[in-house]
C-alpha positions as CSV (number, residue, x, y, z in Angstrom):
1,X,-39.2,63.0,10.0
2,X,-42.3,62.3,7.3
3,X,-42.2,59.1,5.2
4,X,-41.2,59.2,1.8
5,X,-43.4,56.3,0.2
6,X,-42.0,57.0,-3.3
7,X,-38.4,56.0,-2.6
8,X,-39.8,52.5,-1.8
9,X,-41.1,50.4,-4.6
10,X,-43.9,48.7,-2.6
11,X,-46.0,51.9,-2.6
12,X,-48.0,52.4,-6.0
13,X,-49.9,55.8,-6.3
14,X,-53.6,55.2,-6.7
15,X,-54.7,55.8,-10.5
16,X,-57.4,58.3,-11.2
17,X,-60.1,55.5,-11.6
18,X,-58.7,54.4,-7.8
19,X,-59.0,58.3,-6.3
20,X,-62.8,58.5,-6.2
21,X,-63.9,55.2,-5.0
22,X,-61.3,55.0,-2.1
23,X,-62.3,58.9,-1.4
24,X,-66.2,58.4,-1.3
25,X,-65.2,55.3,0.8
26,X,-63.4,57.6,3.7
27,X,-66.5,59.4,3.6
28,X,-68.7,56.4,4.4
29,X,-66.3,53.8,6.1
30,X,-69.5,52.0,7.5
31,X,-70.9,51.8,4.1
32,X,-70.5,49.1,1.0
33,X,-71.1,51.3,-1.5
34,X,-68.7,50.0,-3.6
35,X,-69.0,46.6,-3.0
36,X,-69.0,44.4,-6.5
37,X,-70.6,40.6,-4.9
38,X,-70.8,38.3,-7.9
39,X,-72.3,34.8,-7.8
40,X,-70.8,32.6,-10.7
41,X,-72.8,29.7,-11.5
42,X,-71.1,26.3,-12.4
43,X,-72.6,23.7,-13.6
44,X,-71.2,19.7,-12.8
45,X,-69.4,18.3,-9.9
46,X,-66.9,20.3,-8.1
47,X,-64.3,19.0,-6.1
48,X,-64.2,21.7,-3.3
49,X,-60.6,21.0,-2.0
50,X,-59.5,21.7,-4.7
51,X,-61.2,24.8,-6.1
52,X,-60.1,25.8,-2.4
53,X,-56.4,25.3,-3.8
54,X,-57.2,27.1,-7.5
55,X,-58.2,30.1,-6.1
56,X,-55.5,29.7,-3.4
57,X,-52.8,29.7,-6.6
58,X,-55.3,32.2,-8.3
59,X,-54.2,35.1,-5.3
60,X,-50.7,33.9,-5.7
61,X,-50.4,34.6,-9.3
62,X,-52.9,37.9,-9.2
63,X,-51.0,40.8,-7.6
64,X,-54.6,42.8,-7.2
65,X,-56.0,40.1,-4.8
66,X,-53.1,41.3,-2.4
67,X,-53.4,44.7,-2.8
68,X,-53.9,46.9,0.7
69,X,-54.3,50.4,0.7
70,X,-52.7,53.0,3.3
71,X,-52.0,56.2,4.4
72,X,-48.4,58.0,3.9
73,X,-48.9,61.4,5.2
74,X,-52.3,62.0,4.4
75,X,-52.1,60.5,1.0
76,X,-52.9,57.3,0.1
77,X,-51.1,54.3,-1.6
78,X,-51.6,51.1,-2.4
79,X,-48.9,48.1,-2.1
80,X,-49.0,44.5,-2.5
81,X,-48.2,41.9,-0.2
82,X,-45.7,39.4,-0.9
83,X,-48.1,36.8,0.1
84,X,-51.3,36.2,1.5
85,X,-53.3,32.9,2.5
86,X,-57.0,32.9,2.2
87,X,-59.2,30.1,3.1
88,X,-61.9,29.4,0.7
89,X,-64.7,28.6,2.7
90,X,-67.4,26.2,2.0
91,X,-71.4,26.4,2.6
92,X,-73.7,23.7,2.3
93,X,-77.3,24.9,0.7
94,X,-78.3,21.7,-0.4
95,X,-81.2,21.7,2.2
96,X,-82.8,25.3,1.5
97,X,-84.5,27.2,-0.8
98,X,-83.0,29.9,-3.1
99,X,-84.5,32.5,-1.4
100,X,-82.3,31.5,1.4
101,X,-79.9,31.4,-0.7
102,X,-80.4,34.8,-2.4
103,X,-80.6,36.5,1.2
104,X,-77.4,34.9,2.6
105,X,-75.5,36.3,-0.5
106,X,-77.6,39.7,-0.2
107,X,-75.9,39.8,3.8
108,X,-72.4,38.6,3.0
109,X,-72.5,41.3,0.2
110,X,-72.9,44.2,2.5
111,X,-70.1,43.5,4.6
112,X,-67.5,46.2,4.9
113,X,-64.4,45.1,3.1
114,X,-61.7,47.1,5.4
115,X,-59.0,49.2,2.7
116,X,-56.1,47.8,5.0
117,X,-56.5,44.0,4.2
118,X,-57.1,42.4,0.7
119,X,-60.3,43.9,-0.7
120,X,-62.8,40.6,-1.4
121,X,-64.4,37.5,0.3
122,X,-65.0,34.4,-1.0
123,X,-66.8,31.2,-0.7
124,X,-67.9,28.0,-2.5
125,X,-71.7,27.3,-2.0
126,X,-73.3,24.0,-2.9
127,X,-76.7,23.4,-4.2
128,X,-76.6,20.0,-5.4
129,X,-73.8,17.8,-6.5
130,X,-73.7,18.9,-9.8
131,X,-74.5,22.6,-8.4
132,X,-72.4,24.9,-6.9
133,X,-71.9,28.9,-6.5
134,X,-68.7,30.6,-6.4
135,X,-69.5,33.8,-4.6
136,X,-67.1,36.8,-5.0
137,X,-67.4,40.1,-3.0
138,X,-64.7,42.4,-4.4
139,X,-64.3,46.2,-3.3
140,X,-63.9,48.5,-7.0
141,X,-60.8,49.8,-6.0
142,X,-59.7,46.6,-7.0
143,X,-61.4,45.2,-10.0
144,X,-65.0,46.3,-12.2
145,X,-67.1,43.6,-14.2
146,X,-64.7,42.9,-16.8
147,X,-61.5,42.1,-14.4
148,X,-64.3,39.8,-12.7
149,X,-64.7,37.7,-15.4
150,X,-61.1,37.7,-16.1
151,X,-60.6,36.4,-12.4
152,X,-63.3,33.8,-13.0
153,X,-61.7,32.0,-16.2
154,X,-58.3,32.0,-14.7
155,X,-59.5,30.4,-11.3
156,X,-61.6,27.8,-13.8
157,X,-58.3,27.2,-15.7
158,X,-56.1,26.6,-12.5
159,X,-58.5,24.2,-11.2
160,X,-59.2,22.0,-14.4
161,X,-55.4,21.9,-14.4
162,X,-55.1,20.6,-10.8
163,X,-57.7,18.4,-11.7
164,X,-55.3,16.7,-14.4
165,X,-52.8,16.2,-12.1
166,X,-50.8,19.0,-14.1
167,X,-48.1,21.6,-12.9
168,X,-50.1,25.2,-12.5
169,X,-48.0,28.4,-14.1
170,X,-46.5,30.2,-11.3
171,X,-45.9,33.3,-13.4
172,X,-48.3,35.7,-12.2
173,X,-50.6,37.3,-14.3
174,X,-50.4,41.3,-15.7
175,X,-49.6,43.4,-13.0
176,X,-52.5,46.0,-11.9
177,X,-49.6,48.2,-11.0
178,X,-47.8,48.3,-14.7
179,X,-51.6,50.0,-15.8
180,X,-51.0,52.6,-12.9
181,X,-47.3,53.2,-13.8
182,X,-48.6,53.4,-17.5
183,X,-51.6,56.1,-16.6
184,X,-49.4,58.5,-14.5
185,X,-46.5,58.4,-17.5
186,X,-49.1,59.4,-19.7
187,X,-50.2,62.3,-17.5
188,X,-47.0,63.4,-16.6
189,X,-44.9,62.8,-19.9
190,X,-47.5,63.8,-22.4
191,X,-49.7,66.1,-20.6
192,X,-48.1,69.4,-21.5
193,X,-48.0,67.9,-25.4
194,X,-51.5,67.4,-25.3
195,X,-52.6,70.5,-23.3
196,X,-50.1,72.8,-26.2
197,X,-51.8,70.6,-29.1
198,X,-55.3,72.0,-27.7
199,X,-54.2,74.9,-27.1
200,X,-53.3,75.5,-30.8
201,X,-56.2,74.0,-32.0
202,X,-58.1,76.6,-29.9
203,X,-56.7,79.4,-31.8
204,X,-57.7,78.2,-35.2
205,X,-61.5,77.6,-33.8
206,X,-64.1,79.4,-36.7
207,X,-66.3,81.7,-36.6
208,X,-69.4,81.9,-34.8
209,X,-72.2,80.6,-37.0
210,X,-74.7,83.6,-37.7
211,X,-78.5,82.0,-37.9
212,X,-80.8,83.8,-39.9
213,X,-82.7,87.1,-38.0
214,X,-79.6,86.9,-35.4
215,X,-77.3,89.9,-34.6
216,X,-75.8,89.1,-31.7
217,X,-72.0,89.2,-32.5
218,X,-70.7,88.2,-28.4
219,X,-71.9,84.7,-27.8
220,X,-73.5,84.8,-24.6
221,X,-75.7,82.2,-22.4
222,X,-78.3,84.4,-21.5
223,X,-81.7,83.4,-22.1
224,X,-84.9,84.6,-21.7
225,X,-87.3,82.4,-19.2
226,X,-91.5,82.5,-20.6
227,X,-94.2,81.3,-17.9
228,X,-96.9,79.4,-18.8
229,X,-99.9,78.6,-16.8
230,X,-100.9,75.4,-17.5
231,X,-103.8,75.4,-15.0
232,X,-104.9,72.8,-12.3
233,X,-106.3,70.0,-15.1
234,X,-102.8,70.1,-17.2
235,X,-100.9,70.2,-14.1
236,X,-102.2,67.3,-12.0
C-alpha cells in the first residue's frame, strides 16, 4: 500500500522556489552548488558557551533549521523535526593568518549538506579576544541572503539576552511552512481567477500597430538574415 504524506501534517509540499534547487541537487548529489557559507563578523568579546546556547535556542525557536527533506513515492516533502540538538563548535585562529583562515572557510563551505538531516553547519571561529567569526553554511532550500541576516539578528538578540541573565522567548519565530501553505492557496484558490482575468484581457488586446512603408497584416517572426564580411583586420 503507497504512503499518503498529505493525511499527516508533518509533511509540507515543497514551494515552487524549493522545486528547483532540491531538483538540480538530485542531479548533482556530490555537488554544493547551492551551498550559501556566510562568515558574520563580530566585533568585542564573545563568550563562546554561551553563543553555543543562543544559537542552540535559535534552532529551537526557528522551525527551518529542523527542516529534512524526503521522498514519499517519488515526490518530495519536507517536515520538521520536533527537535534537534546541534553542537556549535569552536575553532581557535588566533595563531594564523587570514589566508588560513579564508581557506578553511573556502573547505568547510564545499561540504555536501545531505537533504535528509538539517541543511547547515556551523561554528564559532576566534581571531582575537575581541574577534570572532560566526560561520554559517546553509543549503537554499532552506534560507537566501535575506533569511540570513534574519537568522543572524535573532541569534545576536538571544545571546545578549542570556548574557543579562534574562528569560529567552520560547515562542518560535514565523513558520517557513505558513509561506508554503500561503503559496499553494494562492495557486490553487486563485489560479483559475487569474488565468479567466487574462484571458479576458487577451480578447480586448488592440490592433497591431502599422509602421510607416509596412503591409504586412499577419504578424509574423520571420526575418531576413544579411552577411557581412568584415574581413581578417575587423575580425581579429
Amino acid at each position: 500500500m503507497s504512503s499518503t504524506p498529505t493525511d499527516q501534517p508533518q509533511y509540507i509540499p515543497l514551494s515552487s522556489s524549493q522545486i528547483p534547487f532540491y531538483t538540480g541537487q538530485r542531479l548533482h548529489p556530490d555537488a554544493p552548488i547551492y551551498n550559501m557559507p556566510f562568515a558574520f563578523d563580530i566585533k568585542g568579546q564573545i563568550d563562546v558557551e554561551v553563543f553555543q546556547l543562543a544559537f542552540q535556542k535559535l534552532i529551537d525557536r526557528t522551525d527551518i533549521l529542523r527542516t529534512v527533506f524526503k521522498e514519499v513515492d517519488g515526490t518530495p516533502y519536507q517536515y520538521v523535526l520536533e527537535s534537534y540538538k546541534y553542537h556549535l563548535k569552536s575553532y581557535d585562529f588566533t595563531d594564523y593568518d587570514d589566508q588560513s583562515m579564508s581557506d578553511w572557510i573556502e573547505h568547510e563551505s564545499k561540504k555536501i549538506l545531505q537533504i535528509d538531516k538539517p541543511l547547515f553547519e556551523a561554528g564559532i571561529i576566534k581571531r582575537n579576544d575581541n574577534h570572532y567569526i560566526w560561520y554559517l553554511n546553509q543549503h537554499h532550500l532552506i534560507t537566501d541572503a535575506w533569511a540570513c541576516t534574519v537568522l543572524f539578528r535573532n541569534c545576536i538578540e538571544i545571546y545578549r539576552t542570556l548574557l543579562k541573565g534574562e528569560s529567552v522567548d520560547t515562542s518560535p519565530f514565523p513558520s517557513y511552512k505558513n509561506f508554503v501553505d500561503n503559496s499553494h492557496a494562492e495557486h490553487t484558490d486563485q489560479g483559475d481567477k487569474v488565468a479567466e482575468y487574462w484571458n479576458e484581457k487577451y480578447k480586448q488586446l488592440p490592433e497591431s500597430l502599422r509602421f510607416y512603408g509596412n503591409r504586412k497584416n499577419a504578424s509574423t517572426t520571420l526575418s531576413n538574415r544579411i552577411q557581412i564580411n568584415l574581413g581578417e583586420s575587423r575580425s581579429q
